[in-house]
C-alpha positions as CSV (number, residue, x, y, z in Angstrom):
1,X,106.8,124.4,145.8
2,X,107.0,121.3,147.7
3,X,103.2,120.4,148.7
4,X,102.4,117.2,150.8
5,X,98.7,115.5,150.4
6,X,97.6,113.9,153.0
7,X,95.5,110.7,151.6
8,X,96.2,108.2,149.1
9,X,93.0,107.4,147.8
10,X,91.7,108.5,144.6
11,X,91.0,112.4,145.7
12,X,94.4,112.2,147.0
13,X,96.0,110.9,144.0
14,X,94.2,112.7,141.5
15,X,95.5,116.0,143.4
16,X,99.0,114.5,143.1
17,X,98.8,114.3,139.6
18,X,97.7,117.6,139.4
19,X,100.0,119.0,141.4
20,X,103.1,117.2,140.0
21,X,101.8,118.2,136.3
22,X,102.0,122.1,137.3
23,X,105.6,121.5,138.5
24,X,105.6,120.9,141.9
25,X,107.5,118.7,144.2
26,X,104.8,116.2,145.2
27,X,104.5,113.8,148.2
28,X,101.9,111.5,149.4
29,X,101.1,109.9,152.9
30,X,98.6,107.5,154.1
31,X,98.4,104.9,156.2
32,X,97.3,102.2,153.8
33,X,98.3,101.3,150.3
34,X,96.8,103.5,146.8
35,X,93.0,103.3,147.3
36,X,92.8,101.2,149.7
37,X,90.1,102.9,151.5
38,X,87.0,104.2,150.3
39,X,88.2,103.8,146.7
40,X,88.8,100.3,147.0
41,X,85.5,98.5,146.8
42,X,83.1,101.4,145.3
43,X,80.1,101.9,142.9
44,X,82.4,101.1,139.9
45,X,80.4,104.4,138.1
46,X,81.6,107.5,136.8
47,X,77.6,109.5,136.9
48,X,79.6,113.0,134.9
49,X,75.3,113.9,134.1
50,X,73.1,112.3,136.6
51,X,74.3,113.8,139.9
52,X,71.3,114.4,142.1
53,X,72.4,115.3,145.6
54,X,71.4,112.7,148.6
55,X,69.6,116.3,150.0
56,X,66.8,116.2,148.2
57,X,62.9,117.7,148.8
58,X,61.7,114.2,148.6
59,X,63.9,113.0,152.0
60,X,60.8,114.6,154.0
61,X,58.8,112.1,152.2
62,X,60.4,109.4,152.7
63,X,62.2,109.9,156.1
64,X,59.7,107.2,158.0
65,X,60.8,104.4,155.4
66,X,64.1,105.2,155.1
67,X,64.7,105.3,158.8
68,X,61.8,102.3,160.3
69,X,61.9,100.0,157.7
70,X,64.4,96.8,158.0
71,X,64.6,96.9,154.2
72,X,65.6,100.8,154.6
73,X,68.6,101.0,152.1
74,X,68.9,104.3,154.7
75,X,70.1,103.4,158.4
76,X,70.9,106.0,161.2
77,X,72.1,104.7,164.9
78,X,72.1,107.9,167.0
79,X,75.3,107.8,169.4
80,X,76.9,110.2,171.8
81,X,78.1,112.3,168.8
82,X,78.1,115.9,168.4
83,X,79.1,115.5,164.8
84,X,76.6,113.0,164.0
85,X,74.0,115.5,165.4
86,X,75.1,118.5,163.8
87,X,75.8,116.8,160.3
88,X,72.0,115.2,160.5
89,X,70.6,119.0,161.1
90,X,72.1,120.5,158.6
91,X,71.4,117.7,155.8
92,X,67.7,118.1,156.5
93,X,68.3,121.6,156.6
94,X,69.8,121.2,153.0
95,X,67.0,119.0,151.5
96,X,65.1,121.9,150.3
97,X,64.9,122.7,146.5
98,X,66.5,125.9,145.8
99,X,69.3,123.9,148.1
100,X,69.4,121.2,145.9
101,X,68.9,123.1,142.4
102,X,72.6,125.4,143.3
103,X,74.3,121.6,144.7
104,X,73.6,120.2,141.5
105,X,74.9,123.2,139.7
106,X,77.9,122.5,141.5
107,X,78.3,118.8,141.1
108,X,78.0,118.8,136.9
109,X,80.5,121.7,136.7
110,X,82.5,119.6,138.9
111,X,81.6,116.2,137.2
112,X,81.8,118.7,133.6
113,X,86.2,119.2,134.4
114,X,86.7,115.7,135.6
115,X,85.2,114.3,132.9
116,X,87.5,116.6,130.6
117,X,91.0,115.5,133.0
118,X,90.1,112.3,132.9
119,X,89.8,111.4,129.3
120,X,93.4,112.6,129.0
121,X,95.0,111.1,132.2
122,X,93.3,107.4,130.9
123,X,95.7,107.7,127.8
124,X,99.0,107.9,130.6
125,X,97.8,105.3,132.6
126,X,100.0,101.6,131.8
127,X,97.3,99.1,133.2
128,X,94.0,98.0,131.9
129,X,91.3,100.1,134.8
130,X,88.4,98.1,133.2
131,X,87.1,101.7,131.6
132,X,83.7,101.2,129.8
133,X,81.2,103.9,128.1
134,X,78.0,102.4,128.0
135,X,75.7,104.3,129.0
136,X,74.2,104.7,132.8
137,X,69.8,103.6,133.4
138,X,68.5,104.8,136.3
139,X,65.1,102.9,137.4
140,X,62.0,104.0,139.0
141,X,58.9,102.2,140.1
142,X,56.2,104.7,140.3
143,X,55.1,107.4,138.8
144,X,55.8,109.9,141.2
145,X,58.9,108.8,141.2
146,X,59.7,109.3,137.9
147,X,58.2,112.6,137.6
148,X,60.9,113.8,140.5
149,X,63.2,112.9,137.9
150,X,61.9,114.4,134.8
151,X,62.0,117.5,136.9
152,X,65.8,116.9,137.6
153,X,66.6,116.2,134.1
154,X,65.1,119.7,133.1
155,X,67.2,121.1,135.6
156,X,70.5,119.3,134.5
157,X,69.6,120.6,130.8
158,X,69.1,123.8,131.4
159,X,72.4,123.4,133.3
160,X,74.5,122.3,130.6
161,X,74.2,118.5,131.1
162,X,75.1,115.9,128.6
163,X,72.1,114.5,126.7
164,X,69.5,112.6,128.7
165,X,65.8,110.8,128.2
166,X,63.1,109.4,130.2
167,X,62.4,106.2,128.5
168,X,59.1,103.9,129.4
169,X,60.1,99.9,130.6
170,X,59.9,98.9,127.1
171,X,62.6,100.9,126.0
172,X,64.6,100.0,129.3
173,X,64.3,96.3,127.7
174,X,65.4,97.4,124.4
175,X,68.8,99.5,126.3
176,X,69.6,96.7,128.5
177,X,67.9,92.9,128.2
178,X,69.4,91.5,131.2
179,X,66.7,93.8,132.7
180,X,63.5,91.3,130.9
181,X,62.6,89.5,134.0
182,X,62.0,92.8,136.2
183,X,59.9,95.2,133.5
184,X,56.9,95.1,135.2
185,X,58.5,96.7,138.6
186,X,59.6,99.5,136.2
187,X,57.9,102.9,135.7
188,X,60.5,104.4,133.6
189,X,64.1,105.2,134.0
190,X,66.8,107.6,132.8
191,X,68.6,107.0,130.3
192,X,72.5,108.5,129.8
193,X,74.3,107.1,127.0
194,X,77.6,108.6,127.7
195,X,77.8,107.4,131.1
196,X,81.1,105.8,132.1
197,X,82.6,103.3,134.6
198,X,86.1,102.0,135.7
199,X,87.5,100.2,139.1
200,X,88.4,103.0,140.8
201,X,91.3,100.7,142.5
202,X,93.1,99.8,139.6
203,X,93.0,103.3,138.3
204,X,94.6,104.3,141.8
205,X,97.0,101.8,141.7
206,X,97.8,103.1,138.1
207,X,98.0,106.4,139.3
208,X,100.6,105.3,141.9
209,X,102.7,103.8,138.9
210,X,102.9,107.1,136.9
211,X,103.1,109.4,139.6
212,X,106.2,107.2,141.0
213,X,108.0,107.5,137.9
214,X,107.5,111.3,138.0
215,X,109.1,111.9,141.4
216,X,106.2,112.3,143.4
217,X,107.6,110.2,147.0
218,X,104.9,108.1,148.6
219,X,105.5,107.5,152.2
220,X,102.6,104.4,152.7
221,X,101.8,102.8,155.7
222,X,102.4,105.7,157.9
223,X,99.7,106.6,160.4
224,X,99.0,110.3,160.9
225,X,100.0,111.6,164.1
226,X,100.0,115.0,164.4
227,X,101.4,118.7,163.1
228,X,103.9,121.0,163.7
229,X,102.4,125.0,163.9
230,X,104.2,127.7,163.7
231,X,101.7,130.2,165.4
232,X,103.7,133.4,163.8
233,X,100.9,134.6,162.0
234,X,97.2,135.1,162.6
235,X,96.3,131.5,161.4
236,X,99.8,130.2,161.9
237,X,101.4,127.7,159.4
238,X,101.9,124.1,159.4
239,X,105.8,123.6,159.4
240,X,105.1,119.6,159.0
241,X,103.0,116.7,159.7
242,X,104.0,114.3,161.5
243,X,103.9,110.5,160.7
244,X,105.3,107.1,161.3
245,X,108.7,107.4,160.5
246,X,109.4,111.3,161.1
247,X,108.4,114.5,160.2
248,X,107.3,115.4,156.5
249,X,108.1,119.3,155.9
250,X,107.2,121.2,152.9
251,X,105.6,124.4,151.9
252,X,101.8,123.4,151.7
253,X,99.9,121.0,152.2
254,X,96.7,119.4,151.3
255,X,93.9,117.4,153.3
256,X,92.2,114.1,151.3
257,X,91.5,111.9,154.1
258,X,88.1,111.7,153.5
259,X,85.7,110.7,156.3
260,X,89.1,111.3,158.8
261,X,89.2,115.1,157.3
262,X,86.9,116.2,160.1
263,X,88.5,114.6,162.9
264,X,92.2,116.1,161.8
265,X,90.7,119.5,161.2
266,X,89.7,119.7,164.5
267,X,93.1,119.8,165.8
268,X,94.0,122.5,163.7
269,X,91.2,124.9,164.7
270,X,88.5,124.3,161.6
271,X,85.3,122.6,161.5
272,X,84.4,120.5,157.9
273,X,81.3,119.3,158.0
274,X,82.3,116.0,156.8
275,X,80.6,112.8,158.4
276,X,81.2,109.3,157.0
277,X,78.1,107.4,154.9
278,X,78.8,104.0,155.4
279,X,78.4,102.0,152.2
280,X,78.8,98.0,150.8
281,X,79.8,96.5,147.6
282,X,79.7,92.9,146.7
283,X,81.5,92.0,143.4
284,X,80.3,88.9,141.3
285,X,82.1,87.0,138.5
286,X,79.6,87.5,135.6
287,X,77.6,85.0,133.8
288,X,78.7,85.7,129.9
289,X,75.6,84.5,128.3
290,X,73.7,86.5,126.2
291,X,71.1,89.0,128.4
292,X,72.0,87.4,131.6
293,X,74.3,90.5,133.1
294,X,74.1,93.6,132.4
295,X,76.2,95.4,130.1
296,X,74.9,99.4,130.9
297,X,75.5,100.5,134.1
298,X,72.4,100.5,136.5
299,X,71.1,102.6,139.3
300,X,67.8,101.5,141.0
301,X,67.0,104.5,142.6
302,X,63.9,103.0,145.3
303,X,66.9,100.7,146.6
304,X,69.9,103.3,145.9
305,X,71.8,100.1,144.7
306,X,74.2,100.1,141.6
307,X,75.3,97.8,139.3
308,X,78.3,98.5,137.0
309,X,80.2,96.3,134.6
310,X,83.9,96.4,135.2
311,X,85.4,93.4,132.7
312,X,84.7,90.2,133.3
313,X,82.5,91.3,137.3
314,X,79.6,93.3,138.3
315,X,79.9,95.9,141.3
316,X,77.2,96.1,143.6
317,X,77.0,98.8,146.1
318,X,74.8,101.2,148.2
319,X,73.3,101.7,151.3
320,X,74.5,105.0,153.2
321,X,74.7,104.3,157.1
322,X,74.8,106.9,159.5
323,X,76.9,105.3,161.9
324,X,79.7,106.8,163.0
325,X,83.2,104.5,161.8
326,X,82.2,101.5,161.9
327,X,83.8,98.9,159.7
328,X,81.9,95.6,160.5
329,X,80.2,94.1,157.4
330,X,77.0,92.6,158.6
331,X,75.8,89.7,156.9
332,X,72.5,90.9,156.8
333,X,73.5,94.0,155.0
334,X,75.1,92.1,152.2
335,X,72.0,89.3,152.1
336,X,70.1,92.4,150.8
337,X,72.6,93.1,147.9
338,X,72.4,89.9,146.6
339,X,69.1,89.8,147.3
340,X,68.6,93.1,144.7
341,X,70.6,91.4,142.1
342,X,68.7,88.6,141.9
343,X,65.9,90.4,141.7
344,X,66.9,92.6,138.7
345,X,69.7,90.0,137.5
346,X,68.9,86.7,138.6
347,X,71.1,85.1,135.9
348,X,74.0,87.6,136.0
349,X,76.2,85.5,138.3
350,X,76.6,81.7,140.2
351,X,77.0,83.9,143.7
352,X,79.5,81.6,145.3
353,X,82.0,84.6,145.1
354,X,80.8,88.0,146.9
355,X,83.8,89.5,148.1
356,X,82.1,91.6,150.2
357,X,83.4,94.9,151.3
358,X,82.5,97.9,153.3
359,X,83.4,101.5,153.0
360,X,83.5,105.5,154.6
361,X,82.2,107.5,151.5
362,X,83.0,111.4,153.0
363,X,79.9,113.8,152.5
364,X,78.8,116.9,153.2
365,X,75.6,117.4,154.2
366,X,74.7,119.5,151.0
367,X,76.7,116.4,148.9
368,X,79.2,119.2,147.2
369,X,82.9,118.4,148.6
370,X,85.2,120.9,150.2
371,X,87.9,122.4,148.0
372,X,90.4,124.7,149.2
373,X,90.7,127.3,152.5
374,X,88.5,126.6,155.5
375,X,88.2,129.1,157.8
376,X,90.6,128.5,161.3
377,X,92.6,126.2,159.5
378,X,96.4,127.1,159.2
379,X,97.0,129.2,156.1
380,X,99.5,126.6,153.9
381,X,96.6,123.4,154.6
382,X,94.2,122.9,152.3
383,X,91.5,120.9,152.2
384,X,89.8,118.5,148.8
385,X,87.4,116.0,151.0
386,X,83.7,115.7,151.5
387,X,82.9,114.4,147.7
388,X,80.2,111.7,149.2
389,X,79.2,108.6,146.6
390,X,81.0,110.3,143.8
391,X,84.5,110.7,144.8
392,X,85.7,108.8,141.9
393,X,83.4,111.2,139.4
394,X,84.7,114.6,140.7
395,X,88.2,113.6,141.7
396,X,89.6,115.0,139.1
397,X,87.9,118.0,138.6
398,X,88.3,119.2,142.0
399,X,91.9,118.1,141.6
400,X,92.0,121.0,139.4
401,X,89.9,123.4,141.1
402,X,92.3,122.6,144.1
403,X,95.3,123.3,142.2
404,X,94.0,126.5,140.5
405,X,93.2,127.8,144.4
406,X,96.5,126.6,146.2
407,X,99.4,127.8,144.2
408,X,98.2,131.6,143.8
409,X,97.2,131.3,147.8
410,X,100.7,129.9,148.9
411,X,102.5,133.0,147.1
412,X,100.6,135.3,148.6
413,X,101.1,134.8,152.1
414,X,104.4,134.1,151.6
């Protein structure tokens, strides 16, 4: 068949891959360049085993924090916003734990096949992507804290995770020294050896290379502007899209516009309950003497900051606005990240160079990403959006999953 995804950033592309490995006829549109938008600037990590949803039992908790405080790493500006209300509802509706236990059940299957896809696709890809496997730490500074996540690793293990430890500050030291000057803020953390990370860009822009010299068309820098429906059946059919430049027919077609998912659902009759989580990233030229930047991949969990090694620069990034699309990059906002890496890493970097950069991750309010059918949309458009802060973990796997659903769907209702 010839199938048309919508969305060029790494969801997108890993769903062209996919697509054009099972034999079809492949093109991609977006409006910007390969991973350009969410994809571009983001946590650098690939978390396969540590995947604990945002939805969590212990948002209650902390819901006066994350919302008052100025240091929040948590921000929400109500607007005028249906889909900001109803997305907020049903996210604390979600953060209860038998919610949380099946979304995490989810996300390492998910993280489990992507994983698998991705070892192979890294050997196809021409350019170095800055691929590590060091391991991933995640920090905690309290007790309470850390027992929450002794409680999630059991869960993860008795799930089929890979192996995983709490390990006391001392051993944190041991794992990573950069970390020395900040020991005493630290309870405990996880600790993930086979944790990975990669720029997400340069495997997009990889991607792109491949996927070019397989056939797959890529029609870039062509806004979005509407469908053609053919209303002969009970859902109808989309006959094209239409975009910059003309119409783009084919047989199926498949939604990966992240945070923009919702808004082109709507006009085709479905509701995804997608809402963008605003996010930052600075990225740092690294200091190369020994124990001054980190080498393992960091989470700290109280400031939901990361901190990956890709080559030669550390990515920073976290925060998760609730704010609507909004792609201003307040300089307070990014005095905070630097802030938290001098704090854990004050000797990781000069900080002259930040390149600061703001993002639209897509979530769900449950955190597990839509893949497939949605009810009221057309019956050839298909939908892979809504993967959150770990887009780049599961884009692969749900690539597949995506793939596995479309083809036997298309022949049926044809």
């Amino acid at each position: 068949m010839h199938i048309c995804v919508l969305g060029a950033g790494i969801v997108g592309l890993a769903t062209a891959w996919q697509l054009q490995r099972d034999g079809h006829q492949v093109t991609v549109i977006d409006r910007a360049a390969p991973g350009e938008g969410a994809s571009a600037g983001n946590g650098a990590q690939l978390s396969y085993s540590y995947v604990a949803p945002l939805a969590d039992p212990s948002i209650w908790r902390q819901l006066p924090h994350l919302l008052f405080s100025p240091s929040s790493p948590l921000k929400l500006r109500p607007k005028l916003d249906p889909q900001q209300w109803r997305w907020g509802l049903a996210f604390l509706a979600a953060c209860n734990a038998p919610m949380a236990a099946a979304s995490t059940a989810r996300l390492l299957a998910l993280a489990a096949a992507s994983r698998a896809v991705f070892d192979s696709v890294r050997a196809e890809l021409p350019a170095d992507i800055d691929f590590s496997a060091t391991g991933k730490l995640v920090l905690y500074r309290s007790a309470d804290a850390l027992e929450g996540a002794r409680r999630q690793i059991d869960l993860q293990r008795a799930l089929g995770s890979a192996p995983q430890r709490l390990v006391s500050n001392e051993e944190v030291i041991a794992i990573e020294p950069a970390l020395a000057g900040y020991h005493r803020q630290i309870a405990g953390a996880v600790h993930t050896p086979s944790e990975c990370a990669a720029d997400c860009l340069k495997v997009c822009r990889a991607l792109e290379q491949v996927l070019r010299a397989r056939g797959v068309v890529f029609s870039l820098g062509a806004d979005i502007e509407g469908f053609d429906l053919n209303r002969g059946s009970q859902r109808g059919r989309v006959q094209a899209v239409q975009a910059a430049g003309g119409p783009v027919q084919a047989d199926a077609f498949v939604m990966a516009l992240g945070s923009a998912s919702a808004r082109f659902g709507r006009q085709l009759g479905a509701y995804l309950p997608v809402y963008p989580l605003k996010g930052y990233s600075i990225t740092l030229d690294v200091d190369n003497s020994p124990g001054a930047a980190p080498t393992v991949n960091v989470t700290d969990s109280a400031r939901k900051t990361v901190f990956a090694r890709i080559g030669s620069r550390l990515r920073v990034a976290g925060m998760a606005e609730i704010v609507g699309h909004d792609s201003r990059i307040p300089e307070g906002r990014i005095d905070t990240m630097v802030a938290a890496t001098r704090a854990l890493f004050p000797h990781c970097s000069d900080f002259i160079q930040l390149a600061p950069w703001t993002g639209m991750r897509p979530a769900t309010p449950t955190g597990v990403p839509i893949i497939g059918s949605v009810d009221g949309a057309p019956d050839n458009m298909f939908f892979n959006t809504g993967h959150g802060a770990l887009g780049f973990t599961l884009a692969f796997g749900s690539a597949v999953e995506l793939a596995s659903r479309l083809s036997p769907a298309v022949a049926a209702r044809s």
